[in-house]
C-alpha positions as CSV (number, residue, x, y, z in Angstrom):
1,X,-10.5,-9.8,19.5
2,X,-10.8,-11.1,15.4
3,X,-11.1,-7.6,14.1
4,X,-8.2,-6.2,16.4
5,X,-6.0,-9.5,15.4
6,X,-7.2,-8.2,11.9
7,X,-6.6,-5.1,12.0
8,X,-3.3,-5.4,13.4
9,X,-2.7,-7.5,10.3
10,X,-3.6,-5.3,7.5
11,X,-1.3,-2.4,9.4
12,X,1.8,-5.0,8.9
13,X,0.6,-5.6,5.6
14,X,0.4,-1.9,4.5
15,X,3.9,-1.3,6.3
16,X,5.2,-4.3,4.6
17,X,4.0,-3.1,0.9
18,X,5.2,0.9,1.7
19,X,9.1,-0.5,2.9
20,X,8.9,-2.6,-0.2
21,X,7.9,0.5,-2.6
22,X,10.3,2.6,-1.1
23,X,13.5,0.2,-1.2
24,X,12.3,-0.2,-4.6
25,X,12.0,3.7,-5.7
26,X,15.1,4.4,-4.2
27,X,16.9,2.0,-5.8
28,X,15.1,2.7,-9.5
29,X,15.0,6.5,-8.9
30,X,18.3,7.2,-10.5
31,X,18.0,4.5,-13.7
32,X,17.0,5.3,-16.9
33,X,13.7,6.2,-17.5
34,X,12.9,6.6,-14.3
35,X,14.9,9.9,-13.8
36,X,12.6,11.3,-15.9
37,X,9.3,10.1,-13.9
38,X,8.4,12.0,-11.1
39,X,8.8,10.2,-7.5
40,X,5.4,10.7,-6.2
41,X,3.9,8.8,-9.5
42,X,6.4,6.0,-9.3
43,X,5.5,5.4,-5.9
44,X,1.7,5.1,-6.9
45,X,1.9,3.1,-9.8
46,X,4.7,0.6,-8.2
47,X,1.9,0.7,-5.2
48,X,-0.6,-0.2,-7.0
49,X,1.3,-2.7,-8.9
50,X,2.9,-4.3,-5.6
51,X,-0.2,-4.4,-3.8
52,X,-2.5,-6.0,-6.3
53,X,0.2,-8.6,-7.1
54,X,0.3,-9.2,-3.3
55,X,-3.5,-9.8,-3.4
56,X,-3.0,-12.2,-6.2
57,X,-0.3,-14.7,-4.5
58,X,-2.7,-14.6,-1.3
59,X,-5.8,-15.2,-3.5
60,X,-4.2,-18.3,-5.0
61,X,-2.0,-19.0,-1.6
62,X,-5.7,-19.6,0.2
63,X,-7.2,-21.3,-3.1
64,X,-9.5,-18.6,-2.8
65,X,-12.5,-17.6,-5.7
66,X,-11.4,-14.6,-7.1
67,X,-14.0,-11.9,-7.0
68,X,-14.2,-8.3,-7.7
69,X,-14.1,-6.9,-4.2
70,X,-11.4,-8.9,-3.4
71,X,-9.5,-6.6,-6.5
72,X,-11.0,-3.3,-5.4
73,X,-9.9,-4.0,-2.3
74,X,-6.6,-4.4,-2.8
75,X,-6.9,-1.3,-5.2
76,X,-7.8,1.1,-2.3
77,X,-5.3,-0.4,-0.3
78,X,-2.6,0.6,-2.6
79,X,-3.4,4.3,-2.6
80,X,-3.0,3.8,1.7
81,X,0.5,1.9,0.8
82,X,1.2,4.8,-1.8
83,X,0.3,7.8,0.8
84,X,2.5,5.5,3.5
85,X,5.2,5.3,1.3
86,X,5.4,8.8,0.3
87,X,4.7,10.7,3.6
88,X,5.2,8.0,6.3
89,X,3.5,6.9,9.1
90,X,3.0,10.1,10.9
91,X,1.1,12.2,8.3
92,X,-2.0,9.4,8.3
93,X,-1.9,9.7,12.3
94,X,-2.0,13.0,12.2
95,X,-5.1,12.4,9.3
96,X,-6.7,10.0,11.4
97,X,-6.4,12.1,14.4
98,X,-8.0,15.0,12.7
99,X,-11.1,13.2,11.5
100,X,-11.8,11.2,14.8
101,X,-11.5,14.7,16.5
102,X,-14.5,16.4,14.3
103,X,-17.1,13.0,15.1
């Protein structure tokens, strides 16, 4: 039951971190120097950005010892929150489906 409750989790979270990237591209798109960026790179840097600062506050939040894998973690998590962010929930389903079907 732990690693559905968990797993269940770190789906909220990833939703969570893609909603905030997006309401944040969309509003920064259109500003500055951000019209000259292209979407798709904004959304992985501000992913990555998001994500490990997110890792951070739960890290101290906990009182936590900061390790590496705690860090790499949360840097492969941001390229899920990047691709969820970009292409939404359905492409990784249809991703996930794919793979499960070839085992």
């Amino acid at each position: 039951m732990e690693l559905i409750a968990n797993g269940t989790q770190l789906i909220t979270i990833v939703g969570l971190l893609a909603f905030t990237v997006s309401v944040i591209t969309q509003v920064t798109k259109g500003i500055g120097l951000f019209r000259r960026i292209h979407t798709r790179l904004q959304v992985l840097v501000l992913s990555i950005v998001i994500t490990l600062l997110a890792a951070f506050a739960y890290i101290d939040m906990k009182n936590l010892e900061l390790c590496w894998y705690y860090i790499a973690g949360a840097a492969v998590l941001s390229f899920f929150v990047a691709f969820v962010a970009t292409y939404g929930w359905e492409k990784i389903v249809v991703l996930w489906d794919k793979y499960r079907e070839e085992k």
